[in-house]
C-alpha positions in Angstrom: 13.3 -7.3 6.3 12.1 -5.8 9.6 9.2 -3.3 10.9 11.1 0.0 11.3 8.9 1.8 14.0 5.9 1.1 16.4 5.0 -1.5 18.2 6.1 -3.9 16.5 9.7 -2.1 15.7 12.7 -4.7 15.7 10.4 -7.7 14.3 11.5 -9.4 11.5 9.3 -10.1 8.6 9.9 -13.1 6.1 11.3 -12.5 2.7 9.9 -13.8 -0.7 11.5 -17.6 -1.6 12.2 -15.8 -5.5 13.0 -12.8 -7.3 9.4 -12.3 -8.7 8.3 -10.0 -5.4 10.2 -7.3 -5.0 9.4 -6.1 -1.3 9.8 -2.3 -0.4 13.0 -1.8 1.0 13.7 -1.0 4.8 14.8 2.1 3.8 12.4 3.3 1.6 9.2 2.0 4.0 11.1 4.4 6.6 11.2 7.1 4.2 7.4 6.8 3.1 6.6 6.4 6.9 8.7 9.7 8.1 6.6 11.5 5.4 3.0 10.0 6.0 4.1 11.3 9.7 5.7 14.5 9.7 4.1 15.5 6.3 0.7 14.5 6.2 -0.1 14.8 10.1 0.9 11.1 10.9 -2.3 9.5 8.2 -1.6 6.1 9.5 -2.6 6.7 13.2 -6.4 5.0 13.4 -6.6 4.6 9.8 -8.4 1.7 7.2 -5.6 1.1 4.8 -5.3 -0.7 1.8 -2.1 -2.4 0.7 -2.2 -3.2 -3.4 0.3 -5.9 -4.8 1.2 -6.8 -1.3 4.0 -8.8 -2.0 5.5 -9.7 1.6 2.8 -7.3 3.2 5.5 -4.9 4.7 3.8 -2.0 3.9 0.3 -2.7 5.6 1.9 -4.5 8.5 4.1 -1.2 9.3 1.2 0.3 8.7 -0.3 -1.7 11.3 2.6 -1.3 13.7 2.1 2.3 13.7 -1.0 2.4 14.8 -3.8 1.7 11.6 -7.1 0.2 12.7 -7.4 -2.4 10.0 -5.0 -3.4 6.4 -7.1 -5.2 3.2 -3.9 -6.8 1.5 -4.2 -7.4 -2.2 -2.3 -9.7 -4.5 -3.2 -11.9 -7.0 -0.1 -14.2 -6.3 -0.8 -17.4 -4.1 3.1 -17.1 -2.9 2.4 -13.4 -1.9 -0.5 -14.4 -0.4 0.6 -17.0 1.8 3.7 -15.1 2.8 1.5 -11.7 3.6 -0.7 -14.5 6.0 2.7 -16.0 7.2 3.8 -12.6 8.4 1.2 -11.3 9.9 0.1 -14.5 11.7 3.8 -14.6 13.6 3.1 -11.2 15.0 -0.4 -11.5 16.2 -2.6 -9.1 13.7 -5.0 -11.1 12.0 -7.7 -10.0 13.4 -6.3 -6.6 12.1 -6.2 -8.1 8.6 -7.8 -9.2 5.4 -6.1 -10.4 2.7 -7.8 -10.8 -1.2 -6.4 -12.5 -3.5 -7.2 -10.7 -6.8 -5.7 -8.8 -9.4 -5.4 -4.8 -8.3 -6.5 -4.1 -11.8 -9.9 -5.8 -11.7 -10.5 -5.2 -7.9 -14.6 -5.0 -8.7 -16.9 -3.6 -6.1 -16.0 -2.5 -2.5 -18.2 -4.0 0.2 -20.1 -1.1 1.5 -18.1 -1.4 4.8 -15.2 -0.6 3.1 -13.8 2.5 2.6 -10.4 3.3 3.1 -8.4 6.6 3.8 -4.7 5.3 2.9 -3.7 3.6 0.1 -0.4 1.9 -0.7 0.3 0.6 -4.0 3.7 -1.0 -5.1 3.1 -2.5 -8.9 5.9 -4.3 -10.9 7.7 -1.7 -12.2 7.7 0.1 -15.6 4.5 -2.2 -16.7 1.7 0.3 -16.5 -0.3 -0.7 -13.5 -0.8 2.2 -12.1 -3.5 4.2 -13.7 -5.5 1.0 -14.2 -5.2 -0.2 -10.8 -6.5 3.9 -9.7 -9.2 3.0 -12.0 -10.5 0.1 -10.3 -10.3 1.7 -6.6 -12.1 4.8 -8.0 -14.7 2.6 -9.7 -15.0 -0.1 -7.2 -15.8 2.5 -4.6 -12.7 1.4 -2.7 -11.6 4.8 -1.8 -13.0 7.4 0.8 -13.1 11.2 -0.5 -9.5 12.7 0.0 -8.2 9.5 0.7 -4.2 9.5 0.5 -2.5 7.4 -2.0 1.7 5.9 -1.9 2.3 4.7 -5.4 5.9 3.6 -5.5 7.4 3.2 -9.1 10.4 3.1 -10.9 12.3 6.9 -11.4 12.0 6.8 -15.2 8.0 6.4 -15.5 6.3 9.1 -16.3 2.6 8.9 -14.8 -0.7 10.2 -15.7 -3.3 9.8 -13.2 -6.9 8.9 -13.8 -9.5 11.5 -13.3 -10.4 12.7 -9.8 -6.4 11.6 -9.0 -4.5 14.7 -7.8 -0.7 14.5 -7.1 0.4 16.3 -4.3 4.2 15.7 -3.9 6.8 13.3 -5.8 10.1 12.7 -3.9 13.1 10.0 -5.7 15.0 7.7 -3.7 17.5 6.2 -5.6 16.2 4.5 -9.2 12.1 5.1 -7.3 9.8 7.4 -7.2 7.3 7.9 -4.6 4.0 9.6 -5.2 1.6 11.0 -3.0 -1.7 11.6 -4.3 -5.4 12.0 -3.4 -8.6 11.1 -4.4 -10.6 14.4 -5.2 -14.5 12.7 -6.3 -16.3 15.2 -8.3 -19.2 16.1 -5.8 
């Protein structure tokens, strides 16, 4: 694995030691990235971003590479944990960074510093983690208003989305689909 574009393009990230973390592939984080750019006027540039199940961390630290203030990573894994602080101590963020290890499901309440604009979240597929995990940014107060959310999830899922959720665009890459959607609070 590698950071695809930024400052940091070329650097190589390290893997998982098991099967149980499935990191986002190269190809795919390049995809999502092209999008968030071209898309959705280049969201990562300057922005708080919140990286749910983690795993290796990929997705926050490209986020970080191209150009996001600050990444909370979550996982409730001690391995993804340690490898998400592994990976972005060797390329110098951590004062960029916060990692939490808890379960994306039962997040709790945001500190009132935190509010975040871009959300990336990359469950275990086909296990129905998705609409609780929404939940618990929604009700946790995790989320700014119109904040944009990458759920990544396997092609044959069919999603419903928690109230105030609002799907904007579903694209397939091979056996995944990737969702954008934002956070619409009732006002």
């Amino acid at each position: 694995m590698r950071i695809i574009g930024g400052r940091l393009k070329g650097r190589v990230l390290r893997g998982p030691a098991n099967l149980a973390i499935r990191p986002t592939s190269d190809r795919l984080r390049e995809t999502i990235f092209n999008i968030l750019a071209h898309a959705y006027d280049n969201a990562v540039e300057g922005a708080d971003v919140l990286d749910l199940f983690a795993g290796t961390g990929a997705m926050g630290i490209e986020a970080l590479s191209r150009g996001a203030r600050h990444v909370l990573f979550v996982d409730r894994e001690r391995e993804s944990c340690a490898l998400i602080a592994a990976n972005v101590g060797a390329l110098g963020l951590t004062a960029s960074a916060r990692i939490l290890r808890r379960d994306a499901c039962k997040l709790g309440k945001a500190g009132s510093a935190e509010r975040f604009g871009l959300a990336f979240l990359d469950p275990p597929y086909g296990r129905g983690l998705v609409p609780p995990a929404l939940t618990a940014l929604r009700d946790g107060g995790f989320l700014a208003p119109g904040a944009l959310i990458i759920i990544e999830e396997s092609a044959g899922v069919e999603l419903s989305m928690p109230e105030n959720f609002i799907t904007r665009d579903v694209r397939r890459s091979g056996e995944t689909q990737i969702l954008f959607v934002t956070f619409e609070p009732k006002i």
